[in-house]
Rosetta silent file (secondary structure, phi, psi, omega in degrees, C-alpha in Angstrom):
SEQUENCE: XXXXXXXXXXXXXXXXXXXXXXXXXXXXXXXXXXXXXXXXXXXXXXXXXXXXXXXXXXXXXXXXXXXXXXXXXXXXXXXXXXXXXXXXXXXXXXXXXXXXXXXXXXXXXXXXXXXXXXXXXXXXXXXXXXXXXXXXXXXXXXXXXXXXXXXXXXXXXXXXXXXXXXXXXXXXXXXXXXXXXXXXXXXXXXXXXXXXXXXXXXXXXXXXXXXXXXXXXXXXXXXXXXXXXXXXXXXXXXXXXXXXXXXXXXXXXXXXXXXXXXXXXXXXXXXXXXXXXXXXXXXXXXXXXXXXXXXXXXXXXXXXXXX
SCORE:     score description
SCORE:     0.000 S_00000001
   1 L     0.000  128.174  179.995   -0.057   -0.021   -0.007 S_00000001
   2 L   -70.365  152.218  176.677    1.408    3.378   -1.015 S_00000001
   3 L   -72.842  151.875  171.525    1.818    6.096    1.594 S_00000001
   4 E   -83.557  126.950 -175.990   -0.566    8.966    1.899 S_00000001
   5 E  -103.468  125.177 -179.796    1.321   12.244    1.191 S_00000001
   6 E  -107.300  130.857  171.690    0.316   15.320    3.196 S_00000001
   7 L   -98.945  143.257 -174.902    1.213   18.891    2.266 S_00000001
   8 L   -78.209  164.859  172.723    1.435   21.405    5.074 S_00000001
   9 E  -116.454  141.383  177.350   -0.626   24.531    5.675 S_00000001
  10 E   -80.636  132.335 -177.500    1.118   27.738    6.745 S_00000001
  11 E  -117.085  129.309  175.747    0.122   29.002   10.146 S_00000001
  12 L   -94.358  118.226 -178.660    0.632   32.564   11.210 S_00000001
  13 L  -113.143  118.632 -176.936    1.509   32.749   14.852 S_00000001
  14 L   -64.119  -20.804 -177.655    1.651   36.228   16.356 S_00000001
  15 L   -89.877   -0.970  175.349    3.996   35.066   19.057 S_00000001
  16 E  -117.427  134.609 -176.925    6.724   33.982   16.629 S_00000001
  17 L  -111.148  138.018  176.237    8.468   36.584   14.430 S_00000001
  18 L    56.232   34.164  177.450    9.783   36.058   10.947 S_00000001
  19 L  -125.638  127.485  170.528    9.151   32.291   10.998 S_00000001
  20 L   -85.688  111.815  179.490    7.097   30.364    8.501 S_00000001
  21 E   -96.745  120.842 -175.988    5.364   27.692   10.588 S_00000001
  22 E  -107.852  116.795 -176.679    4.187   24.726    8.542 S_00000001
  23 E  -101.342  127.614  179.637    1.605   22.559   10.262 S_00000001
  24 E  -111.503  -29.046  173.597    1.276   18.928    9.181 S_00000001
  25 E  -137.602  132.250    1.037   -0.641   17.349   12.061 S_00000001
  26 L   -74.263  152.646 -179.381   -3.511   17.719   12.713 S_00000001
  27 E  -140.110  153.561 -178.356   -4.669   17.633    9.117 S_00000001
  28 L   -55.933  -27.763 -178.536   -8.038   16.984    7.526 S_00000001
  29 L  -100.522   -7.457 -173.410   -6.674   13.648    6.249 S_00000001
  30 E  -154.419  105.349 -177.871   -4.532   12.814    9.283 S_00000001
  31 L   -86.713  -31.694 -175.189   -5.441   13.492   12.893 S_00000001
  32 L  -162.013  158.802  171.611   -2.720   11.490   14.659 S_00000001
  33 E  -127.453  100.978 -169.787    0.117    9.015   14.219 S_00000001
  34 L    62.569 -133.728  179.381    0.073    6.774   17.251 S_00000001
  35 L   -86.491   -3.965  177.511    0.009    9.157   20.169 S_00000001
  36 E   -73.087  121.615 -174.803    1.548   11.947   18.067 S_00000001
  37 E  -124.723    3.091 -178.055   -1.217   14.588   17.567 S_00000001
  38 E  -158.523  134.669  176.611    0.652   17.748   16.557 S_00000001
  39 E  -144.852  112.460  167.879    3.602   18.529   14.258 S_00000001
  40 E  -109.028  138.487  179.058    4.835   21.998   13.360 S_00000001
  41 E  -122.754  122.827 -178.713    7.932   22.389   11.195 S_00000001
  42 E  -137.418  151.466 -173.055    9.587   25.828   11.098 S_00000001
  43 E    83.986 -172.856   -0.815   12.686   27.299    9.581 S_00000001
  44 E   -71.931  145.931  177.315   15.385   27.312    8.562 S_00000001
  45 E  -135.001  138.776  178.165   15.492   31.032    9.127 S_00000001
  46 L   -85.611    3.872 -175.000   18.508   33.301    9.570 S_00000001
  47 L   -65.690  135.928  172.697   16.507   35.706   11.760 S_00000001
  48 L   -75.192  137.855 -177.584   17.987   36.692   15.060 S_00000001
  49 L    53.109   50.845 -174.454   15.520   35.969   17.928 S_00000001
  50 L   -71.259  -24.220  177.819   13.326   34.154   15.356 S_00000001
  51 E  -122.264  125.807  175.158   11.113   32.622   18.017 S_00000001
  52 E  -136.796  103.487 -178.364    9.472   34.508   20.860 S_00000001
  53 E  -117.658  109.999  177.932    6.699   32.611   22.620 S_00000001
  54 E   -67.039  173.865 -176.932    5.409   34.224   25.733 S_00000001
  55 E   -57.182  126.484 -179.698    4.145   32.317   28.791 S_00000001
  56 E  -149.696  163.201 -170.317    1.283   30.016   27.728 S_00000001
  57 E  -100.425  163.338  165.816   -0.384   26.836   29.159 S_00000001
  58 E  -141.607  155.256  170.681   -0.648   23.132   28.298 S_00000001
  59 E  -156.764  144.496  173.181   -2.717   20.320   29.792 S_00000001
  60 L    75.957   17.350 -173.603   -3.250   16.683   28.931 S_00000001
  61 E  -151.433  171.578  167.280   -0.201   16.339   26.612 S_00000001
  62 E  -117.201  138.459  173.533    3.566   16.184   26.359 S_00000001
  63 E  -103.006  139.532  177.860    5.547   18.672   24.223 S_00000001
  64 E  -123.454  120.448  178.891    8.660   17.551   22.393 S_00000001
  65 E  -112.800  126.586  179.826   11.141   20.047   20.964 S_00000001
  66 E  -130.410  122.928 -177.156   13.739   18.839   18.502 S_00000001
  67 E  -103.134  140.295  166.322   16.246   21.218   16.826 S_00000001
  68 E   -95.499  -39.663 -179.035   18.198   20.782   13.586 S_00000001
  69 E  -139.151  150.545  169.214   19.832   24.256   13.907 S_00000001
  70 L    99.709 -170.881 -177.816   19.884   26.998   16.483 S_00000001
  71 E  -146.217  138.803 -177.379   19.440   27.353   20.218 S_00000001
  72 E  -135.481  131.466  176.414   16.210   27.846   22.210 S_00000001
  73 E   -98.028  128.565 -179.792   15.786   28.717   25.901 S_00000001
  74 E  -110.084  133.595  170.119   12.920   27.077   27.710 S_00000001
  75 E  -132.691  148.211 -178.284   11.448   28.295   31.058 S_00000001
  76 E  -144.702  175.688 -175.817    8.398   26.925   32.832 S_00000001
  77 L   -77.946   -0.556  171.264    6.157   27.129   35.921 S_00000001
  78 L   -87.524   -6.516 -177.457    8.035   24.227   37.455 S_00000001
  79 L    95.436    2.806  176.813   11.126   26.433   37.747 S_00000001
  80 L   -69.678  137.240  175.115   12.924   24.882   34.800 S_00000001
  81 E  -135.573  108.079 -172.408   15.347   26.937   32.814 S_00000001
  82 E  -139.304  128.131  169.310   17.015   24.975   29.977 S_00000001
  83 E   -85.497  130.077  178.778   18.992   25.775   26.861 S_00000001
  84 E  -116.890  137.545  179.727   18.404   23.274   24.101 S_00000001
  85 E  -124.541  166.218  176.117   20.755   22.667   21.183 S_00000001
  86 L   -52.314  137.190 -178.747   20.665   20.310   18.169 S_00000001
  87 L    92.170   -6.247  179.694   20.932   16.673   19.201 S_00000001
  88 L  -117.313  160.016 -176.274   19.252   17.287   22.538 S_00000001
  89 E  -121.615  135.429  165.026   15.556   16.855   23.566 S_00000001
  90 E  -108.376  122.639  179.764   13.308   18.940   25.750 S_00000001
  91 E  -123.128  115.271  179.603   10.291   16.941   26.927 S_00000001
  92 E  -113.625  121.786  176.114    7.663   18.706   28.992 S_00000001
  93 E   -95.734  110.142 -175.531    4.812   16.634   30.456 S_00000001
  94 L   -69.741  -37.493 -174.798    1.934   19.011   31.040 S_00000001
  95 L    53.069 -130.430 -175.958   -0.230   16.553   32.987 S_00000001
  96 L   -75.789  -24.110 -179.631   -2.989   18.542   34.666 S_00000001
  97 L   179.325  131.692  171.771   -1.381   21.957   34.066 S_00000001
  98 E  -155.152  153.963  174.247    1.913   23.609   33.210 S_00000001
  99 E  -126.104  148.741  177.151    2.972   26.920   31.606 S_00000001
 100 E  -152.862  168.313  172.951    6.185   27.695   29.708 S_00000001
 101 E  -134.780  157.051  177.448    7.847   30.215   27.394 S_00000001
 102 E  -139.613  143.851  176.545   10.427   29.778   24.662 S_00000001
 103 E  -146.183  131.696  176.081   12.813   32.140   22.932 S_00000001
 104 E   -82.518  151.181 -174.808   15.428   31.381   20.316 S_00000001
 105 L  -102.070  133.981 -176.234   18.916   32.805   20.799 S_00000001
 106 L   -75.497  -16.723  179.468   20.495   34.924   18.078 S_00000001
 107 E  -137.315  153.296  177.499   23.948   33.733   18.835 S_00000001
 108 L   -68.605  167.162 -176.104   25.529   30.510   20.047 S_00000001
 109 L   -55.537  -31.108  178.654   26.761   30.393   23.619 S_00000001
 110 L   -66.265  -24.589 -178.819   30.225   31.365   22.347 S_00000001
 111 L    72.457   16.535 -171.630   28.760   34.623   20.964 S_00000001
 112 L   -93.587  -28.982 -176.883   30.959   34.286   17.938 S_00000001
 113 L  -151.519  145.185 -179.772   28.485   33.726   15.091 S_00000001
 114 E   -67.452  157.058  179.317   24.797   34.059   14.376 S_00000001
 115 L  -120.014  158.243  165.512   22.688   30.908   14.034 S_00000001
 116 L   -92.461  163.462  174.686   19.729   29.847   11.987 S_00000001
 117 E  -119.644  128.517  179.722   16.695   28.277   13.573 S_00000001
 118 E  -150.184  121.554 -170.744   15.260   25.051   12.174 S_00000001
 119 E  -157.720  169.785  163.808   13.160   22.733   14.310 S_00000001
 120 E  -123.706  140.518  173.363   10.079   20.651   14.798 S_00000001
 121 E  -112.426  131.069 -173.694    7.568   21.068   17.668 S_00000001
 122 E  -128.987  147.701  169.254    5.634   17.942   18.544 S_00000001
 123 E  -121.644  147.826  172.092    2.857   16.955   20.935 S_00000001
 124 E  -118.531  128.628  175.540    1.980   13.598   22.370 S_00000001
 125 E   -73.287  134.883  177.025   -1.509   12.938   23.728 S_00000001
 126 L   -87.212  135.953  177.365   -1.398   11.511   27.263 S_00000001
 127 L   -63.043  155.742 -175.660   -3.482    8.456   27.975 S_00000001
 128 L   -53.198  -34.050 -174.438   -6.403    8.940   30.325 S_00000001
 129 L   -64.039  -24.025 -174.928   -4.580    7.048   33.100 S_00000001
 130 L  -127.509   -0.497 -172.243   -1.882    9.738   33.424 S_00000001
 131 L   -67.868  -20.050  176.866   -3.288   12.886   31.856 S_00000001
 132 L  -104.539   21.543 -179.622   -4.094   14.487   35.179 S_00000001
 133 L   -76.525  169.691  177.315   -0.746   13.666   36.769 S_00000001
 134 L   -64.234  144.186 -179.435    1.686   16.197   38.109 S_00000001
 135 L   -68.122  156.154  179.392    3.633   18.174   35.472 S_00000001
 136 E  -152.291  160.307  176.964    7.317   17.384   34.794 S_00000001
 137 E  -133.198  139.815  176.874   10.210   18.509   32.645 S_00000001
 138 E  -138.560  136.267  173.128   13.066   16.420   31.260 S_00000001
 139 E  -114.786  124.949  178.252   16.146   17.348   29.271 S_00000001
 140 E  -107.727  120.640 -175.095   18.057   14.632   27.386 S_00000001
 141 L   -68.764  -32.728 -172.525   21.608   15.723   26.502 S_00000001
 142 L  -147.646  126.372  175.830   22.288   13.308   23.691 S_00000001
 143 L   -75.472  158.106  179.659   20.059   11.243   21.418 S_00000001
 144 E   -78.989  128.776 -173.893   20.906    7.596   20.609 S_00000001
 145 E  -102.692  150.537  176.384   22.781    7.348   17.310 S_00000001
 146 E  -157.961  168.370  172.559   22.826    4.531   14.726 S_00000001
 147 E  -127.928  132.907  173.778   23.530    3.730   11.037 S_00000001
 148 E  -135.869  119.086  179.363   21.403    1.684    8.683 S_00000001
 149 L    50.054 -116.439 -179.307   22.455    1.306    5.010 S_00000001
 150 L   -99.956   32.615  179.254   22.640    4.808    3.596 S_00000001
 151 E  -131.985  138.253  168.943   21.199    6.582    6.659 S_00000001
 152 E  -105.230  133.353 -172.703   22.624    8.055    9.828 S_00000001
 153 E  -132.979  159.506  175.355   19.948    8.294   12.468 S_00000001
 154 E  -135.344  125.213  173.938   19.277    9.645   16.014 S_00000001
 155 E   -86.868  104.211 -174.673   16.524    8.270   18.233 S_00000001
 156 E   -91.583  -17.863  177.714   15.405   11.378   20.100 S_00000001
 157 E  -161.757  148.645 -179.651   12.446    9.852   21.854 S_00000001
 158 E    78.429 -150.195 -174.530   10.814    6.436   22.175 S_00000001
 159 E  -135.187  136.276  174.192   12.349    3.282   20.670 S_00000001
 160 E  -159.641  142.093  174.787   13.679    2.338   17.231 S_00000001
 161 L    56.541   36.569  177.818   16.157   -0.161   15.788 S_00000001
 162 L    79.389    2.269 -179.991   16.800   -1.626   19.235 S_00000001
 163 E  -108.118  141.889 -178.959   17.695    1.759   20.775 S_00000001
 164 E  -128.051  133.057  177.436   15.608    3.432   23.469 S_00000001
 165 L   -77.675  144.180  175.751   15.635    7.087   24.533 S_00000001
 166 L   -76.161   -3.037  174.722   15.714    7.777   28.313 S_00000001
 167 L   -60.194  134.424 -175.876   12.890   10.344   27.776 S_00000001
 168 L   -87.612  113.646  175.800    9.855    9.232   29.802 S_00000001
 169 L  -122.181  170.139 -170.537    6.786    8.671   27.640 S_00000001
 170 L  -122.976   10.848  172.808    3.475    6.997   28.304 S_00000001
 171 L  -142.001  153.364 -179.260    2.666    5.315   24.963 S_00000001
 172 L   -72.842  116.034 -175.793    4.774    3.052   22.693 S_00000001
 173 E  -143.117  170.480  168.777    6.254    5.547   20.153 S_00000001
 174 E  -140.596  141.017  172.277    9.280    6.396   18.083 S_00000001
 175 E  -139.314  118.481 -168.884   10.788    9.717   17.150 S_00000001
 176 E  -138.750  132.588  170.166   13.834    9.614   14.908 S_00000001
 177 E   -91.793  136.307 -179.243   15.976   11.998   12.896 S_00000001
 178 E  -129.355  130.779  168.503   17.403   10.525    9.619 S_00000001
 179 E  -110.813  104.403 -170.391   20.027   11.885    7.293 S_00000001
 180 E  -105.226  126.670  177.869   19.686    9.748    4.203 S_00000001
 181 L  -116.253   -7.007  179.959   22.315    9.672    1.465 S_00000001
 182 L  -160.782  177.497 -176.509   21.505    6.415   -0.286 S_00000001
 183 L   -56.566  127.979 -173.202   18.996    3.540   -0.589 S_00000001
 184 E  -136.775  137.905  171.279   17.950    2.515    2.902 S_00000001
 185 E  -102.308  116.628  175.719   15.649   -0.176    4.381 S_00000001
 186 E   -96.224  118.949  173.772   13.960    1.131    7.531 S_00000001
 187 E   -71.682  133.527 -178.738   12.593   -1.620    9.759 S_00000001
 188 L  -127.554  156.416  173.914    9.046   -0.952   10.990 S_00000001
 189 L   -86.213  125.120 -173.403    6.624   -2.610   13.315 S_00000001
 190 L   -67.550  -14.655 -178.327    3.653   -3.913   11.303 S_00000001
 191 L   -98.405    2.374  177.254    1.171   -3.013   14.089 S_00000001
 192 E  -102.924  158.662  168.340    2.319    0.643   14.332 S_00000001
 193 E   -94.478  147.957 -179.923    1.457    3.756   12.345 S_00000001
 194 E  -140.687  155.852  173.645    4.316    5.820   10.915 S_00000001
 195 E  -144.053  142.260  178.079    4.923    9.166    9.203 S_00000001
 196 E  -119.293  121.391  176.560    8.002   10.559    7.496 S_00000001
 197 E   -99.580  132.541  170.382    8.600   14.336    7.240 S_00000001
 198 E   -90.005   95.631 -178.252   11.019   15.687    4.619 S_00000001
 199 E   -79.896  -25.537  175.374   12.540   18.561    6.622 S_00000001
 200 E  -151.822  143.310  179.973   15.243   19.274    3.968 S_00000001
 201 L    71.370 -170.377 -178.312   15.659   17.773    0.537 S_00000001
 202 L  -130.603  158.468 -179.996   13.470   15.156   -1.110 S_00000001
 203 E  -146.419  162.056  173.510   13.165   11.441   -0.859 S_00000001
 204 E  -106.695  119.833 -179.665   11.461    8.458   -2.509 S_00000001
 205 E  -118.034  109.688 -177.285    9.322    6.495   -0.034 S_00000001
 206 L    50.764   45.522  174.646    7.988    3.209   -1.450 S_00000001
 207 L    75.195    5.348  176.501    8.264    4.655   -5.000 S_00000001
 208 E  -108.345  130.158 -176.908    6.366    7.803   -3.997 S_00000001
 209 E   -76.487  136.372 -177.614    8.176   11.117   -4.164 S_00000001
 210 E  -120.946  110.388 -178.485    8.282   13.152   -0.957 S_00000001
 211 L   -84.667  164.931  176.697    9.147   16.869   -1.473 S_00000001
 212 L   -53.493  133.678  179.840   10.555   19.195    1.128 S_00000001
 213 L    79.501   -0.402  176.986    7.957   19.971    3.862 S_00000001
 214 L   -91.144  162.381 -178.353    5.707   17.077    2.879 S_00000001
 215 E  -127.458  131.368  175.269    4.716   14.173    5.182 S_00000001
 216 E  -105.564  123.460 -177.651    4.249   10.524    4.071 S_00000001
 217 E  -104.331  130.651  178.737    1.806    8.538    6.286 S_00000001
 218 E  -118.140  108.029 -179.441    2.099    4.727    6.514 S_00000001
 219 L   -74.308  161.725  177.753   -0.900    3.148    8.238 S_00000001
 220 L   -59.225  134.709 -176.705   -0.538   -0.058   10.297 S_00000001
 221 L  -157.638 -158.709  178.383   -0.366   -3.026    7.953 S_00000001
 222 L   -96.021   11.586 -179.395    1.622   -6.178    7.417 S_00000001
 223 L   -71.327  139.153  177.205    4.722   -4.264    6.265 S_00000001
 224 L  -105.949    4.748 -177.469    7.942   -4.944    8.220 S_00000001
 225 E   177.927  177.799 -179.873    9.854   -2.048    6.738 S_00000001
 226 E  -145.920  140.059  172.843    9.981    0.651    4.086 S_00000001
 227 E   -86.824  134.584  178.051   12.466    1.525    1.358 S_00000001
 228 E  -127.828  132.556  175.999   13.770    5.101    1.256 S_00000001
 229 E  -136.963  160.949  178.208   15.956    6.556   -1.453 S_00000001
 230 L  -130.700  158.335  175.501   17.263   10.006   -2.418 S_00000001
 231 L   -57.466  145.956 -178.052   18.428   11.566   -5.705 S_00000001
 232 L   -52.599  130.932  176.311   22.067   10.763   -6.450 S_00000001
 233 L    79.059    5.270 -178.442   24.579   12.914   -4.630 S_00000001
 234 L  -114.512  164.417  175.765   21.957   14.529   -2.402 S_00000001
 235 L  -120.901  134.948  176.260   21.070   14.267    1.287 S_00000001
 236 E  -113.565  132.825  170.071   17.560   14.244    2.753 S_00000001
 237 E   -96.720  113.053 -172.208   16.826   15.279    6.332 S_00000001
 238 E  -119.471  154.378  170.968   13.867   13.245    7.493 S_00000001
 239 E  -121.513  120.267  177.209   11.895   12.897   10.751 S_00000001
 240 E  -100.924  121.198  170.633   10.298    9.490   11.348 S_00000001
 241 E  -110.109  139.673 -178.733    7.387    9.424   13.796 S_00000001
 242 E  -153.312  162.417  175.578    5.723    6.115   14.779 S_00000001
 243 E   178.552  161.696  173.675    3.542    4.551   17.392 S_00000001
 244 E   -67.404  137.882 -176.651    1.062    2.039   18.420 S_00000001
 245 L   -53.594  132.459 -179.752   -2.437    3.309   17.387 S_00000001
 246 L   -97.755  109.946 -167.088   -3.811    5.587   20.048 S_00000001
 247 L   -94.198   -9.286 -179.382   -7.487    4.562   20.356 S_00000001
 248 L   -72.179  141.664  174.826   -8.761    6.961   23.021 S_00000001
 249 L   -81.125  134.888 -178.648  -11.073    9.751   21.799 S_00000001
 250 L  -132.803  159.899  171.975   -9.863   13.215   22.633 S_00000001
 251 E  -114.439  120.172  178.994  -10.864   16.862   22.326 S_00000001
 252 E  -115.204  118.417 -178.879   -7.894   18.960   21.224 S_00000001
 253 E  -143.064  129.646 -177.071   -8.346   22.765   21.298 S_00000001
 254 L    49.920 -118.930 -176.898   -5.697   25.428   21.377 S_00000001
 255 L  -105.442   18.060 -177.500   -3.020   24.135   23.835 S_00000001
 256 E  -120.509  147.651  170.601   -5.217   21.722   25.720 S_00000001
 257 E  -124.659  124.407  179.460   -6.218   18.075   25.262 S_00000001
 258 E  -133.169 -164.567  179.536   -9.259   16.875   27.190 S_00000001
 259 L  -122.610    0.213  178.005  -12.020   14.350   26.843 S_00000001
 260 L  -159.338  163.332 -177.598  -15.037   16.646   26.621 S_00000001
 261 H   -60.508  -44.079 -177.585  -16.187   20.094   25.629 S_00000001
 262 H   -61.798  -38.408  177.417  -16.775   20.961   29.353 S_00000001
 263 H   -61.166  -42.939 -178.401  -13.240   20.035   30.267 S_00000001
 264 H   -65.184  -40.586  178.652  -11.841   22.356   27.648 S_00000001
 265 H   -57.942  -44.442  179.909  -14.108   25.195   28.833 S_00000001
 266 H   -63.542  -42.022 -178.360  -12.793   24.652   32.377 S_00000001
 267 H   -65.098  -43.441  178.875   -9.140   24.543   31.268 S_00000001
 268 H   -60.348  -49.877 -176.965   -9.558   27.837   29.313 S_00000001
 269 H   -60.433  -40.017  179.040  -11.280   29.603   32.167 S_00000001
 270 H   -62.288  -46.768  179.580   -8.659   28.569   34.652 S_00000001
 271 H   -64.671  -46.013 -174.007   -5.804   29.849   32.504 S_00000001
 272 H   -67.667  -26.298  178.190   -7.508   33.114   31.562 S_00000001
 273 L   -90.561   70.784 -171.634   -8.310   34.007   35.180 S_00000001
 274 L   -59.627  -27.597 -172.703   -4.696   34.778   35.979 S_00000001
 275 L   -89.357   -8.965 -178.179   -5.477   36.555   39.212 S_00000001
 276 L   -75.210  152.418  177.412   -7.471   33.748   40.842 S_00000001
 277 H   -62.945  -36.398  178.856   -5.903   31.583   43.537 S_00000001
 278 H   -63.726  -44.883 -177.740   -6.687   28.434   41.584 S_00000001
 279 H   -64.630  -41.029  179.575   -4.956   29.714   38.465 S_00000001
 280 H   -69.399  -28.367  173.432   -1.882   30.812   40.468 S_00000001
 281 H   -72.308  -43.449 -177.881   -1.705   27.398   42.091 S_00000001
 282 H   -74.149  -36.151 -175.271   -2.036   25.523   38.797 S_00000001
 283 L  -126.856   72.944  178.818    0.296   27.888   36.845 S_00000001
 284 L   -53.562  136.425 -178.901    2.879   29.412   39.212 S_00000001
 285 L   -76.501  156.210  179.829    4.285   32.541   37.542 S_00000001
 286 L  -146.483  155.884  178.962    7.964   32.723   36.572 S_00000001
 287 L   -87.212  145.324  171.833   10.358   35.342   35.209 S_00000001
 288 L  -152.154 -178.443 -175.968   11.705   35.246   31.701 S_00000001
 289 L   -78.801  -10.561 -175.127   13.164   37.603   29.095 S_00000001
 290 L   -94.617  -44.911 -172.995    9.799   38.137   27.372 S_00000001
 291 L    73.841  161.355  176.481    7.371   39.016   30.114 S_00000001
 292 L    77.722  178.843 -176.373    3.622   38.840   29.681 S_00000001
 293 E  -150.873  160.704 -178.137    1.353   35.909   28.842 S_00000001
 294 L  -105.819  113.867  177.422   -0.858   34.703   26.038 S_00000001
 295 L   -71.129  151.025  176.072   -4.584   34.554   26.792 S_00000001
 296 L   -69.124  143.200 -179.493   -6.594   31.675   25.437 S_00000001
 297 L   -73.656  177.713  175.572   -8.729   32.766   22.432 S_00000001
 298 L   -68.918  140.942  173.397  -12.492   32.697   22.370 S_00000001
 299 L   -69.043  146.076  175.332  -14.090   29.258   22.026 S_00000001
 300 L   -65.012  157.208 -174.491  -15.988   28.552   18.820 S_00000001
 301 L   -85.406   49.725  178.840  -19.744   28.833   19.031 S_00000001
 302 L  -145.676  165.616  174.076  -20.152   25.073   18.735 S_00000001
 303 L   -82.998  122.602  176.030  -19.806   22.041   21.041 S_00000001
 304 L   -64.977  127.450 -177.611  -16.292   20.586   20.731 S_00000001
 305 L  -102.069  147.817  173.362  -16.488   16.938   19.716 S_00000001
 306 L   -75.126  151.083  178.537  -14.181   14.004   20.510 S_00000001
 307 L  -138.401    0.000    0.000  -12.257   12.476   17.684 S_00000001
């Protein structure tokens, strides 16, 4: 069965400057890949301070930040302050409630040369059994590296090719960076769903061309792997996402994942009432270079449905 090819839609985010954000999941044809429910691809951009995201909330999910280029500083309501560089992972488990901010740095720590920013931002839906747990933050200094045929890979979260990331997740998943220079056989689990993003360059996936910024979706089937190739003399930068099908129905709106319309209404109200004692308890304030916070938008005039 040939893969389904998804083209991104450009999303204008007022909290990010000079960055073209390309959203691939959720999509009208693809709501999730395993527990992966959100994928934004942005950059590469030479802009200094290309990302400025003020304090904002999450609940019911995990955020995964993976950089190809650049440096980003993360701060959150747990007291975490972490610089992330390419090859490292920031994993934030929102649980019942967490707030954070992110800002890209215009120069490397050495201060000697400007950097570009190129990254993916990902979300994982938390299973019902843990979605109301206490929030947590984890930084992994180095992804697990491997080589298969014409590809060099890094497992930045989950498990792939016998390698497991120390990042704590709550569903069987895989998140892998691949730099492909020649024909490569990628082993896959037949009971999992997978998607391949072409972050740079182009690739051939099961005889289907995948252009830069496109995503190829492979549904669970009897396949045990997939062939990937690239044009002669070229390199493709790919992201492989995979996971066991996530069968729980969810309501995903703005930065929240719940199980009903009423839950989302309550999450929004709690965040927007910044001065209430409950909000201050759920989202302790913290200092950062940006200041301020992002209010939740108005809810649509419809009942949000599970999917």
């Amino acid at each position: 069965m040939q893969p389904l090819v998804i083209s991104p839609r450009e999303v204008k985010l007022s909290t990010r400057t000079e960055i073209a954000v390309r959203r691939l999941i959720p999509h009208a044809q693809l709501r999730r890949v395993g527990a992966w429910v959100f994928l934004d691809h942005f950059g590469p951009t030479p802009q200094v301070d290309g990302m400025k995201v003020q304090r904002h909330p999450h609940a019911g999910l995990q955020t995964v930040t993976w950089l190809f280029e650049g440096e980003v500083e993360h701060r959150d309501s747990l007291g975490s302050r972490q610089l992330i560089r390419p090859g490292q992972v920031n994993l934030m488990t929102a649980g019942r409630a967490v707030a954070h901010s992110e800002v890209s740095l215009g120069r490397e720590a050495s201060g000697l040369r400007p950097t570009s920013l190129h990254a993916v931002q990902l979300w994982l839906a938390l299973p019902d059994s843990v979605r109301n747990s206490a929030p947590a933050f984890q930084h992994v200094e180095q992804a697990r590296e491997f080589r298969i045929d014409g590809a060099a890979g890094r497992v930045f979260i989950g498990e792939f090719a016998g390698l497991r990331s120390p990042a704590v997740v709550h569903s069987p998943i895989a998140g892998v960076e691949l730099r492909v220079t020649g024909r490569t056989w990628l082993p896959l689990r037949p009971d999992w769903q997978y998607a391949l993003l072409a972050a740079e360059g182009s690739a051939i996936v099961e005889a289907v061309e995948l252009a830069t910024n496109q995503l190829a979706y492979l549904e669970a089937s009897d396949r045990t792997g997939v062939w990937i190739d690239v044009p002669a003399g070229q390199t493709a930068l790919l992201v492989l996402l995979g996971g066991e099908p996530f069968t729980e129905e969810i309501v995903m709106w703005w930065n929240f994942i719940g199980r009903s319309h009423d839950e989302i209404v309550a999450m929004r109200a709690l965040w927007n009432d910044q001065d209430s004692g409950d909000a201050q308890l759920a989202y302790p304030k913290f200092d950062d270079a940006l200041g301020g916070w992002i209010p939740a938008p108005e809810l649509p005039n419809v009942t949000l449905r599970t999917r």
